[in-house]
N, C-alpha and C positions, 0 to 999 in steps of 0.2 A: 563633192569634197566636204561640205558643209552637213550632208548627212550622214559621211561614215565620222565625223569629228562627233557630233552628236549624237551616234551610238556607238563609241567609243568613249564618252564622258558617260555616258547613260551604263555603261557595263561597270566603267567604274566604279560607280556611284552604287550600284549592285550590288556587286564586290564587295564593298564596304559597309555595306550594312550586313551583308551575312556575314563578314568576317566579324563584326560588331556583336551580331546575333548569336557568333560561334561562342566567342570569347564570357559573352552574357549566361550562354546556357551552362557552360565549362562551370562558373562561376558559381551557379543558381545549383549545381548537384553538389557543390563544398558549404553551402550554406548548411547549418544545423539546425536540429526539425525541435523547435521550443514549446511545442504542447505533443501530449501524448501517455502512452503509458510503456515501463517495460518492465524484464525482470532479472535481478542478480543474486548470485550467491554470496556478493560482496555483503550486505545490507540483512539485520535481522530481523527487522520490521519495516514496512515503508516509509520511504522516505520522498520528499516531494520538493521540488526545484521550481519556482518561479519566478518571476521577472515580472518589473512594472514600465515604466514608459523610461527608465531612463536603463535599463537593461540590467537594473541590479540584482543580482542574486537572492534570492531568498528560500532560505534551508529548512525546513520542517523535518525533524527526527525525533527519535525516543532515546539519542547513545550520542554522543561524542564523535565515536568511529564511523556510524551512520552520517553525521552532520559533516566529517570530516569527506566521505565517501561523493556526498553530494555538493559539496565546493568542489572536490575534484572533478567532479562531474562537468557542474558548470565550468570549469576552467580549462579542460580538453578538449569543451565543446567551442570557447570563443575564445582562447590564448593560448591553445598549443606550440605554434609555433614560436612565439616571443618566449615561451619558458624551456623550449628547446634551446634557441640561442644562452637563455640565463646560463644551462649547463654546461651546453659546448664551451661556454665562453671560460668558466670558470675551471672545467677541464682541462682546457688546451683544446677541445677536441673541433674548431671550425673548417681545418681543413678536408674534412672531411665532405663538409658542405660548401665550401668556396673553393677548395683546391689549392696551389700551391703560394696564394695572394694572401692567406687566411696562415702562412706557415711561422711568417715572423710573430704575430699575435700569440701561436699558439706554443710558439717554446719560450715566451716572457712567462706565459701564464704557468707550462708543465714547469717550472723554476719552483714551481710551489707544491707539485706531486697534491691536488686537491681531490680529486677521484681516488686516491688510493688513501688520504685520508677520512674521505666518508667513507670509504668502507671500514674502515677500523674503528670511525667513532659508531656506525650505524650496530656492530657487534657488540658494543658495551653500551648501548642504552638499553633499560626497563624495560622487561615483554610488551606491557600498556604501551610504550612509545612503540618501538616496533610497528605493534596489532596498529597503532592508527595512520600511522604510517603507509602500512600495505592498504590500509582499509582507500586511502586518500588515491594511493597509486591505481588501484582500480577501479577507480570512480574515474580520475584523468581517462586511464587505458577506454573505459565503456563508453564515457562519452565523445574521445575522440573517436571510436568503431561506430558510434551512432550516426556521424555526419558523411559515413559509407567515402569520402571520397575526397583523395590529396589536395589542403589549399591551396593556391596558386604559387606559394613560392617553392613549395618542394616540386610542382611542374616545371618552373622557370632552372630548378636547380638541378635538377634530375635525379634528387636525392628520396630516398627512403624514409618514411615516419617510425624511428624508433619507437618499443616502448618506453612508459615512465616507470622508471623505479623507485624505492622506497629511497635510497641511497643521492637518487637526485633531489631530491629535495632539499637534501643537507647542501651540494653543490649550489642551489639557489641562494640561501644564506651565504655562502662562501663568497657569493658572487658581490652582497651586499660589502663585507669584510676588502674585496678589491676595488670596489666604487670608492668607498669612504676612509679605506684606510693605507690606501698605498702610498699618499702621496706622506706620508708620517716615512715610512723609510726613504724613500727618494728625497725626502727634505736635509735629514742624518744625512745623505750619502752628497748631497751640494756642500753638509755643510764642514763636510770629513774633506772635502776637496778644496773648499774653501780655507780650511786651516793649513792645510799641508802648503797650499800657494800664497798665501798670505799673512800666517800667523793666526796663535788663537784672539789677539786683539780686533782683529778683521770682523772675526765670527762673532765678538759679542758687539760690536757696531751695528753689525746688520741685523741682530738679533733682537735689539734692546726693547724694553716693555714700552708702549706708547702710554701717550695722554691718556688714551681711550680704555680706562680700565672698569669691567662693570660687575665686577666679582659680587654675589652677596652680602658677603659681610663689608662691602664696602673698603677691603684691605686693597694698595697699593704695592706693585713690586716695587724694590731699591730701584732708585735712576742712575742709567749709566752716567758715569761721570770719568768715566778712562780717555776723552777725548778724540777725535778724528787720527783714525791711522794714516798715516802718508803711503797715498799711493804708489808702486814703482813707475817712474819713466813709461809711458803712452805713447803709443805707435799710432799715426795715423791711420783712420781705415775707415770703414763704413761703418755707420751705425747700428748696431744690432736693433731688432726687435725681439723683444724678452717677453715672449707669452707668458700669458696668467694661468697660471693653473685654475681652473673652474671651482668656482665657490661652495662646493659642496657642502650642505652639514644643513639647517635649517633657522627658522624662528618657534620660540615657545613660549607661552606666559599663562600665568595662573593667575587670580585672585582668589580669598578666601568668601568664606559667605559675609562675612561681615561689609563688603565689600557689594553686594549683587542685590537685589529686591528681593530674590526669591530665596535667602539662607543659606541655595548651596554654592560650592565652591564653581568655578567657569574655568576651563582652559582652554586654548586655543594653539594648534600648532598647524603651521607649516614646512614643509620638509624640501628642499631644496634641492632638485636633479637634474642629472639627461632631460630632455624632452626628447619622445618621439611616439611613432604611430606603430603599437598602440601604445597609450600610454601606460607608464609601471606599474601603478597600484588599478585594483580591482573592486570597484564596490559588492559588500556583501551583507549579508545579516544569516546569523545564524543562530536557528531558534531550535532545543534540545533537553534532554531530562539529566540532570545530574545530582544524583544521590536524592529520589524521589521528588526535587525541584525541578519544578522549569528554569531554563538560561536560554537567556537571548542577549546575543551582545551585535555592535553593530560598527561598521566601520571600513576601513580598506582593507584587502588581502595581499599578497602578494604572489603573482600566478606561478605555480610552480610548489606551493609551503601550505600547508593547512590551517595555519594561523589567522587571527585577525591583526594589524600589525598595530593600527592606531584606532583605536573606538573608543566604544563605550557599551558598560554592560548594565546602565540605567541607575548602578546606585557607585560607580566610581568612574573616572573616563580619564583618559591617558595621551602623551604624544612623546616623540622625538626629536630632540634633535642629536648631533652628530658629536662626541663627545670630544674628540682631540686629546685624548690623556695622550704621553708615549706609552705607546704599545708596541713599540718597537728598536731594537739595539742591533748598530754591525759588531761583530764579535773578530778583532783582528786577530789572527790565527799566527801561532808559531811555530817553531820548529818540532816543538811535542805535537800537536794537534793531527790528530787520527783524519782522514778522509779517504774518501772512496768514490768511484765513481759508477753511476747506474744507465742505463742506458732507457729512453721515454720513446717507445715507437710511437708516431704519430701516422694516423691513416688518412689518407687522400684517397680520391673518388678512384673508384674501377678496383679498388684491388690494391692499389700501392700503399708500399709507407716509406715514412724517412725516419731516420734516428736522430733521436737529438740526447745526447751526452752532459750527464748532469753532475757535479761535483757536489757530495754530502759529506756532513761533519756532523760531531753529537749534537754539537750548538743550532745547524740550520743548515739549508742549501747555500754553497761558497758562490760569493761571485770578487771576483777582481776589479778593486779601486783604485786607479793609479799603478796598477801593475803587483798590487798586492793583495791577499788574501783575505776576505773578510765572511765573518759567515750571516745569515741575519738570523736571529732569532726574532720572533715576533708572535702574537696570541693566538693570530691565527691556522699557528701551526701546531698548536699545544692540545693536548684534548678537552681542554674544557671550551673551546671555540666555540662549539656548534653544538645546541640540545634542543630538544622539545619544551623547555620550561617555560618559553615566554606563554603559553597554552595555561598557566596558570593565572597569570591577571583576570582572566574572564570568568574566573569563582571568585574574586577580591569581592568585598563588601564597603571594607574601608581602606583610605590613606595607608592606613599601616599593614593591612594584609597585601597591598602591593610595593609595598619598602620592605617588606620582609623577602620579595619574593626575588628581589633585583640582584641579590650578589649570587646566582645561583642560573640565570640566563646565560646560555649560549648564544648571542649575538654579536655583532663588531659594537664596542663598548656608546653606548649612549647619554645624555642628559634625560632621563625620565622625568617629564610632569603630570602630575597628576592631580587630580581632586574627587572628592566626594559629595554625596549630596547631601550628605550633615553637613558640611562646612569648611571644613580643611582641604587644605592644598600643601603640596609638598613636592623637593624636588631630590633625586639622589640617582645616581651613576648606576647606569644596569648594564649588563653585558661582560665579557673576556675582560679584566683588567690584570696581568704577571703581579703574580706577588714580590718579585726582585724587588728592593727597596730603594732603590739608586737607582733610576732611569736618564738616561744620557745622552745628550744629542749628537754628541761626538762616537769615534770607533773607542771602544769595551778591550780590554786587554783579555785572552783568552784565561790567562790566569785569575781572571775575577770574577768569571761566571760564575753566575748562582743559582745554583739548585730551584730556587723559589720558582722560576719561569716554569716551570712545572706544575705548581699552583695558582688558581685562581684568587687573588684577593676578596678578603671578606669584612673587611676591614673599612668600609667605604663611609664616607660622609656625607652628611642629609641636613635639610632644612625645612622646619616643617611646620606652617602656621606662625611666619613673620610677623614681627608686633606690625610689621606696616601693612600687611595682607596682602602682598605682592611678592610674586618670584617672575624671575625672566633668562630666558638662556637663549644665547644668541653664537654658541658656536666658540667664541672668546672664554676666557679663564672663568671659571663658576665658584671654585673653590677660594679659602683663601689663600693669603699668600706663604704661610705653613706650609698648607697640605700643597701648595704647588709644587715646596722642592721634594715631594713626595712622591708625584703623582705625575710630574712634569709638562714638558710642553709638543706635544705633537702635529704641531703645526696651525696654533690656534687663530685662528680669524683676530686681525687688528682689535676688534672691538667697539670699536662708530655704531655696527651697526644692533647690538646689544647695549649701549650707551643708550640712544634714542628712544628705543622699546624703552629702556627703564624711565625714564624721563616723561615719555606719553604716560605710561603708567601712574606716574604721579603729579600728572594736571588733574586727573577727574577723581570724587571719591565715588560714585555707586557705576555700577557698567552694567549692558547689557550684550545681546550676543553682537546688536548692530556697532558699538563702540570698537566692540575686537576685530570686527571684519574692516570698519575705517582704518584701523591700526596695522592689520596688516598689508593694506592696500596704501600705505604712508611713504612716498616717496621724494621727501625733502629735503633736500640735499644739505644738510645742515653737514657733513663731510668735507664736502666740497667747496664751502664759502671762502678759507685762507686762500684755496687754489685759483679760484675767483678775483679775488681782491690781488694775487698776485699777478694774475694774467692780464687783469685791467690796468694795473701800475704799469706794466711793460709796456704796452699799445698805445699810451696815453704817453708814451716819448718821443711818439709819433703821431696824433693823432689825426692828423689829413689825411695819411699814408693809410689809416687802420681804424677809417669812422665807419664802416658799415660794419665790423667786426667788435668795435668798443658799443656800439648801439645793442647790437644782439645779445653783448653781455650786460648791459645793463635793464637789459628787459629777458633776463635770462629764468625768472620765474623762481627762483629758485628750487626748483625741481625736477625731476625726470620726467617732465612732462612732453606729451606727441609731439607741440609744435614748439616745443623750445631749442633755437639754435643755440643759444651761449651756452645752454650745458651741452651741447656734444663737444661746443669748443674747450671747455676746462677739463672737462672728463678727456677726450682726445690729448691736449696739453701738459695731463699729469702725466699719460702715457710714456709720452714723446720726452719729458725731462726724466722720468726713470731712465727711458732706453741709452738715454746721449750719457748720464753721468754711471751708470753699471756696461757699457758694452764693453768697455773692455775685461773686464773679471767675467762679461757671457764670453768673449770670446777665448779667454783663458780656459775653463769650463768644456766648451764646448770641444776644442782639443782633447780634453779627457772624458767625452762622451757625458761631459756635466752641463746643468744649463740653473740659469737662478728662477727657474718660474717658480718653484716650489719654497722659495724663497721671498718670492718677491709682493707677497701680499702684508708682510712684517716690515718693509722695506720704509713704513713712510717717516718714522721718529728722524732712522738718518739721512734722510733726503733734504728734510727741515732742518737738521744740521749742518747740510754744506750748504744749503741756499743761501742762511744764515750768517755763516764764519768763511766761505767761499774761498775756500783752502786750494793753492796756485795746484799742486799736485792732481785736484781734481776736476781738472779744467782740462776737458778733449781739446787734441790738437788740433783740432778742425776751428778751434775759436779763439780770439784773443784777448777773450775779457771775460768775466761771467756774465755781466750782461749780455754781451753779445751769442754766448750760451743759451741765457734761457730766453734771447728772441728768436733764434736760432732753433730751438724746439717748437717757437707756435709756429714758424717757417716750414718746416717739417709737417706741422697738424695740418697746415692748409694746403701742401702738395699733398698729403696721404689722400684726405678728406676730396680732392678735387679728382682724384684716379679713382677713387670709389666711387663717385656720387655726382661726378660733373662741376663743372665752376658757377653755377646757381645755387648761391649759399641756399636755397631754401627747400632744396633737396637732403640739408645737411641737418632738417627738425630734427630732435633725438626721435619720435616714432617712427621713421626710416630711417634711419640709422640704427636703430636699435630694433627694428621689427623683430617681431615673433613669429620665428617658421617653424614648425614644428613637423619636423619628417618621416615617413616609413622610408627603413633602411634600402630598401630596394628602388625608391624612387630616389633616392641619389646616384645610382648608378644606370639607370633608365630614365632620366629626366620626362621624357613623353608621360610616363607615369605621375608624373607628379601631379597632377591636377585631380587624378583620378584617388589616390590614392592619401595625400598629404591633408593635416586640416588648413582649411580655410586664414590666411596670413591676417596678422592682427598688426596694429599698430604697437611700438614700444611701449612700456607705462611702469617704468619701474627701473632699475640698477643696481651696483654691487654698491655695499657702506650704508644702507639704509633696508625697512623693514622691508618694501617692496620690493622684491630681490628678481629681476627678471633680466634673463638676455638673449640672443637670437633664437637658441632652442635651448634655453635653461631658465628655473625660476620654481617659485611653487609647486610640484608635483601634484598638490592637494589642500586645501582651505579648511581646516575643522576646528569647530564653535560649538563646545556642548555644554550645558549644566546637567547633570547629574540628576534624577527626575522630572528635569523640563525638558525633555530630549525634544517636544513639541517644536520649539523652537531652532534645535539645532542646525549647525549646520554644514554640508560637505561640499566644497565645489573641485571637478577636477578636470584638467586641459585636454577632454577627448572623452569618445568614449568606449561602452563597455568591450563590444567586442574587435578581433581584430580583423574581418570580414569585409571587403569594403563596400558589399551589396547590405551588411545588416543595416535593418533599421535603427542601432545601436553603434553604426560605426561613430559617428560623429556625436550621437546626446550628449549635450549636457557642457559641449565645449565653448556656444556661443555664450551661456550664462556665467561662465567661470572669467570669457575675458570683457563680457560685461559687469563685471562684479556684482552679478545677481547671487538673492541670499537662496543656493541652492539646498531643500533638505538633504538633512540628512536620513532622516526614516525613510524606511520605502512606502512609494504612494502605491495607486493602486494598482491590482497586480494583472497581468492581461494573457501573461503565458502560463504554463503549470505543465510539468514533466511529472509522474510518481512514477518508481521505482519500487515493484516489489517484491518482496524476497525469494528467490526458486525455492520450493519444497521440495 
């Protein structure tokens, strides 16, 4: 018995290594062949693709279109898949590749008809745009045919490798445009529901401008001063949890040269996303001949786009963050108002489709608020949305040949910073901004639409070489407080955490790149400290009851640091008194398919106004005092905190708590996968309201630190790496140095692969 058990584990054991072995080889024929030579009809001269140890791209050509051919190249070679998803995504089209799970995503998304817009914008752009265009989509197409053989997820999915077209790549942008700018209409549409149930007094309570103001010119909105609306009558019930809508948008900062050792100006940006595996951006460098010069500019790409999106081109360097103008109005519709209805096949695997039924108007696609008609219009529907121009920053020389170049980008509207290596720094709005003059967070009466949403704004506002030699954007209001009712408010970040940036900024006078990388690695909870000192006044009315808890906050570090428990406690805390004193207006809301997330990062002026004035009206019937309230919230944080995490508070550090997982899409739904596939789990080291912006799989996309002919020093760090392969040697570079906050370059070292391409005769 003991013999056949032990050639029965022995088979096993067999078994599992050839099926290991199967799964290995499977694997090893999807990998892409990184030295070599081949030839296309794409390419007029050769053109030559390398790679150094951390898998960056690097493009040798004589044309633009060639340089544009061989980023495609490399990008078919190691992110076809992820730039598939950008499309479908942006399409509607996933069902196609998930099936009928993938159906609800994909008729929020056809609500935008985005595929039928690239095609119409791809027809009226420049033959030049076009030609690079195609030149990029056959560079994708050859070098995905180079790697002969399906990656593992179109095995796993049983789907088809489309090819790339010129058209997708506009959808990649688009895609960008739904990341960073949807939650600007879904904010109008909480806050169109919030007036109808509450009045428009409601709406400017929740809305009011905070302390936290870090505009340029140092201009101040008016303070509200209309007083706490009275709540209606409160139903007992259970406490909502009011999800945060995810922090998107970034940090940026500039100094001038007068500011730096070396003369020239220094920027630094971080850009704040998703995390997942592979990660978004792309390292590249692309070196080329234009108008009898050599160009070489260096920086991230974006897989999918022929662009460089943030670099530098040695004699000016650039970043983003995410601009929050409104760029978007509901349009309530009346009894004149034309509409029509179109019908969106969507395809599902084998052959099927489903229809999905779309209601249009001149103003935008209609959707129903409350039972009534509203249409949106927004930038991204207009045609100057999406172009080829950002492709111009990379001939800039100076400051000002890239401020000239900003009102004229097709991108979802940005805060551009930039500098030069003479010395100046400057900062000004690029991308889609409606030239309408009146932007409005409320629903638009059909009868006052304006024409202008048709035009792009050219008209934009800049700053350029502060007498203090500092600029900083942090997602919050940049402009003043003029051009705000201008320009309006689309949903902009409190402002704490652009406060602080400016504030570092003006401790030191001279910087280097390592001052900027400490800066953005600054995770102090300088936010947090009222929230702090309240949550310790409560516990301390007790404190027998609440001494291991009152200790953790007084050794709470003040920051988001690994092993600090009292900040998960007040971070957790504020949570928990947002939820207790808005769940009823969430669950008002939620009745009309409304929810305040997209609201509730503006939330915190008047929350310090009922804590403060602790108005009877807003006091949940779950409690009989305010007090009893807001002890009742850390009551709350300590059951949450103990189903999450166990009743060993020291499981409750913020770096468990807050860890950093960082996923491929597939290993969430295959967990076995995950080990194989996922990076490597980091402790937390960073949060929302401060520069270090990091959370479970959200935070920095990218670390970039340049001066402007000291590129020597510069620097790129980003969470994963190049390819999306999980056998490349490239899967993972470059991710332990980023959550080490090593100063990763940013030039490429040296180079170890080399692909030439060249031209069929």
């Amino acid at each position: 018995m003991f013999k056949v058990i032990k050639r029965l584990l022995l088979l096993i054991v067999i078994l599992g290594l050839a099926s290991t072995a199967v799964v290995y080889g499977v694997l090893t024929l999807s990998l892409p062949a990184l030295d070599g030579n081949g030839r296309s009809n794409a390419v007029v001269e050769p053109v030559k693709i390398s790679r150094d140890a951390l898998g960056q791209a690097v493009i040798n050509a004589n044309s633009r279109n060639d340089a544009a051919y061989g980023l495609g190249y490399a990008h078919g070679q190691d992110r076809f898949f992820q730039m598939d998803l950008l499309r479908r995504n942006a399409a509607g089209e996933l069902s196609e590749l998930f099936g009928k799970a993938a159906l609800g995503l994909d008729k929020k998304m056809r609500f935008h008809q985005l595929r039928k817009r690239s095609q119409v914008i791809l027809k009226s752009l420049p033959q030049s745009d076009k030609q690079l265009l195609k030149s990029y989509a056959q560079g994708v197409n050859e070098g995905l045919a180079q790697v002969g053989y399906s990656s593992f997820e179109y095995l796993l999915t049983g789907a088809a490798q489309k090819p790339w077209q010129s058209e997708d790549s506009l959808l990649v942008i688009f895609s960008m445009y739904l990341d960073l700018q949807s939650a600007t209409f879904e904010r109008d549409q909480a806050l169109i529901q919030i007036e109808q149930a509450y009045g428009k007094q409601m709406v400017d309570f929740l809305t009011q401008p905070s302390k936290y103001q870090a505009a340029l010119d140092g201009s101040k909105l008016a303070t509200y001063n209309a007083g706490i609306p009275t709540l209606p009558t409160q139903t007992k019930q259970t406490v909502k949890s009011i999800e945060a809508n995810q922090e998107r948008g970034s940090n940026n900062w500039a100094v001038t040269g007068a500011l730096t050792k070396t003369g020239a100006g220094m920027v630094s940006d971080d850009m704040h996303l998703s995390m997942a595996v592979p990660v978004i951006w792309y390292r590249a460098q692309l070196n080329y001949i234009k108008n009898g010069e050599p160009a070489q500019v260096t920086g991230v790409s974006l897989p999918g786009a022929p662009a460089i999106v943030v670099g530098t081109n040695n004699n000016v360097a650039w970043g983003f963050t995410n601009g929050y103008l409104d760029t978007a109005d509901w349009i309530a519709l009346n009894d004149n108002s034309k509409t029509w209805q179109v019908d969106e096949p969507i395809a599902l695997p084998d052959g099927e489709v489903e229809n999905y039924s779309l209601i249009l108007s001149e103003y935008g696609p209609v959707k129903y608020i409350n039972e009534k008609p509203y249409a949106l219009s927004w930038a991204a529907h207009q045609p100057y949305a999406v172009n080829m121009q950002l492709l111009k920053l990379e001939q800039a020389k100076t400051v000002e040949d890239a401020l000239a170049v900003a009102s004229d980008v097709g991108i979802p509207v940005q805060n551009l910073m930039v500098v030069d290596s003479q010395g100046s720094a400057a900062w000004k709005h690029m991308g889609g901004i409606p030239a309408r003059k009146t932007p409005s967070e409320l629903g638009v009466n059909a009868d006052d639409y304006s024409a202008l949403w048709q035009q792009s704004e050219l008209q934009r506002p800049f700053v350029k070489n502060p007498q203090s030699g500092r600029l900083w954007t942090g997602n919050s209001r940049v402009v003043s407080a003029e051009d705000n009712t201008r320009f309006g408010n689309g949903g902009y970040a409190l402002g704490a955490r652009s406060s602080q940036i400016r504030d570092r900024l003006f401790e030191k006078q001279t910087f280097a790149e390592s001052d900027f990388y400490a800066l953005q690695l600054d995770n102090q909870a300088r936010f947090l400290m009222p929230w702090h000192a309240l949550l310790l006044k409560q516990l301390n009315t007790e404190q027998t009851k609440n001494q291991q808890y009152i200790t953790a906050l007084e050794n709470w570090q003040q920051c988001a640091c690994s092993t600090s428990i009292g900040y998960t406690l007040v971070k957790r805390y504020r949570d928990e008194v947002i939820n207790i004193l808005f769940s009823n207006i969430e669950s008002q809301l939620n009745k009309q398919q409304g929810t305040l997330k997209y609201v509730k990062r503006g939330l915190e002026p008047a929350v310090w106004q009922l804590i403060n004035n602790k108005p009877d009206t807003w006091l949940n019937p779950q409690f009989k005092s305010w007090d009893a309230q807001l002890l009742g919230a850390f009551s709350q944080t300590v059951t949450k905190l103990t189903e999450q995490f166990g009743n060993n508070v020291q499981s409750w550090q913020w770096g468990k708590v807050n860890e950093l997982v960082i996923e491929h899409p597939f290993a969430k739904q295959i967990p076995l996968l995950a080990k194989f596939l996922n990076m490597p789990t980091a402790q937390g080291f960073g949060d929302s309201y401060m520069p270090a912006v990091q959370g479970r799989s959200f935070g920095a996309s990218q670390r970039f630190i340049a001066q402007p002919g000291h590129l020597e020093r510069a620097i790129l760090a980003i969470p994963g790496g190049q390819s999306g392969h999980p056998l490349s040697e490239f899967y993972r570079a470059g991710f332990s140095d980023y959550v080490e906050g090593e100063h990763t370059p940013l030039l490429p070292q040296e180079l170890i692969h080399q692909i030439v391409i060249e031209p069929t005769r």
